[in-house]
C-alpha positions in Angstrom: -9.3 -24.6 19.5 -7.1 -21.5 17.9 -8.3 -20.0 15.1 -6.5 -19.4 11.9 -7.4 -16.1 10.0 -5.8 -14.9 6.0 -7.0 -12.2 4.6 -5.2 -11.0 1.6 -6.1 -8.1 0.0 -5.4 -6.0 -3.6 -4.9 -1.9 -2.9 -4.9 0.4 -5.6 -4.8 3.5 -4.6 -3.6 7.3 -6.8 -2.1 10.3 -6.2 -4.5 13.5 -6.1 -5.3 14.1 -9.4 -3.2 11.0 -11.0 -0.5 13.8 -10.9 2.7 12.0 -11.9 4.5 12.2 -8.3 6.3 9.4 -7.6 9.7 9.7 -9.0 12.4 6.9 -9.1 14.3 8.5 -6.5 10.7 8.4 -4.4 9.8 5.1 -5.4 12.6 3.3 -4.0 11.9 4.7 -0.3 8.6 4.8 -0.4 7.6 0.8 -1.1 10.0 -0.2 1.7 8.2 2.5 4.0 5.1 1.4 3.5 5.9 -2.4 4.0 7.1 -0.9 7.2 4.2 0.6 8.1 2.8 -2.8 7.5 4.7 -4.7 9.9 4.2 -2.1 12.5 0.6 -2.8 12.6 1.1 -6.8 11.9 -0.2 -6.8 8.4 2.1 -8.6 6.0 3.1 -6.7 2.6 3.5 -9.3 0.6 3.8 -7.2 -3.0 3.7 -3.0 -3.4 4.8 -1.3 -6.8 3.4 1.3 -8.7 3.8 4.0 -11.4 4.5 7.2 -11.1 0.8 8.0 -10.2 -0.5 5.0 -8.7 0.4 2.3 -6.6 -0.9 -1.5 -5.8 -0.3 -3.2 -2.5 -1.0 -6.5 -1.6 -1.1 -7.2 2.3 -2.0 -9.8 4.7 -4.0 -8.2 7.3 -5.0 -9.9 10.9 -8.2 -10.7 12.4 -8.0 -7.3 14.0 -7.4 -4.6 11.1 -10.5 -3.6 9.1 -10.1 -3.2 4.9 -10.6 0.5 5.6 -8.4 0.8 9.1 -4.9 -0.7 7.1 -5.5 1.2 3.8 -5.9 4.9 6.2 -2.4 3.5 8.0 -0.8 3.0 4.5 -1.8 6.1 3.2 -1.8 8.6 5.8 1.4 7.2 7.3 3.1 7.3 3.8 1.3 10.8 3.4 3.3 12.2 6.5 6.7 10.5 5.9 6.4 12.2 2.7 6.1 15.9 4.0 8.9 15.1 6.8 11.5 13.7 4.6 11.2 15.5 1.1 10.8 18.9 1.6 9.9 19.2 -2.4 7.0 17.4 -2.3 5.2 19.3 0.4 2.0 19.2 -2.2 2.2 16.0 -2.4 -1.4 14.0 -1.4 -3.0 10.6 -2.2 -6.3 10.8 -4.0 -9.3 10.5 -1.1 -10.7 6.7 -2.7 -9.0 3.5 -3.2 -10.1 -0.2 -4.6 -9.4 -3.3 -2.6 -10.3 -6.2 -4.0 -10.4 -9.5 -2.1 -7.3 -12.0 -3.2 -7.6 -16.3 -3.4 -4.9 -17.9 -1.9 -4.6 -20.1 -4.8 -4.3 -17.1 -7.1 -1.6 -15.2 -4.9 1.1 -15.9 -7.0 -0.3 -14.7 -10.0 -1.9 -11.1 -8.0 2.0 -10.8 -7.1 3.5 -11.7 -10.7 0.6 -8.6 -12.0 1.9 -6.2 -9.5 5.8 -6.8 -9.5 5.4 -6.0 -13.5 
């Protein structure tokens, strides 16, 4: 018998301080990184936006990837891409905690319609 595993879960997760960060400019290469950090590590993103000092993600994460492992990836992936790629934010840090909050299946479409807005 195969097994069948979905785990969706609801990040939210702040820059250091709630310092207003993430600019427009940031914004729009920085959700599509972090999907891609996703897929490397077969999670599925299935929502990420944010403000300029927070931001909610809501993957899909395999049988093999831990609430705590996938959150470290996001951040500390999206941390590092940060420093390489905009010199200007070389201050730039995500606060140490996060929430993650377990998602229904039934209630993903309304989890997704909270985040995109």
């Amino acid at each position: 018998m195969s097994s069948y595993i979905r785990i969706y879960i609801h990040y939210v997760f702040s820059t250091k301080n709630r310092e207003p960060l993430i600019t427009p400019e940031l914004e729009n290469c920085l959700w599509p990184y972090m999907i891609g950090i996703a897929q490397k590590n077969n999670m599925e993103a299935i929502a990420v936006n944010g403000t300029e000092d927070h931001v909610h993600i809501l993957l899909s994460l395999p049988s093999t990837i831990t609430i705590s492992q996938a959150i470290k990836l996001i951040k500390g992936g999206s941390s590092h891409w940060i420093h390489q790629t905009f010199p200007d934010f070389q201050n730039f840090a995500w606060q140490i905690g996060y929430g993650a909050f377990s998602v229904n299946h039934s209630n993903l479409k309304q989890v997704v319609t909270y985040i995109n807005n």
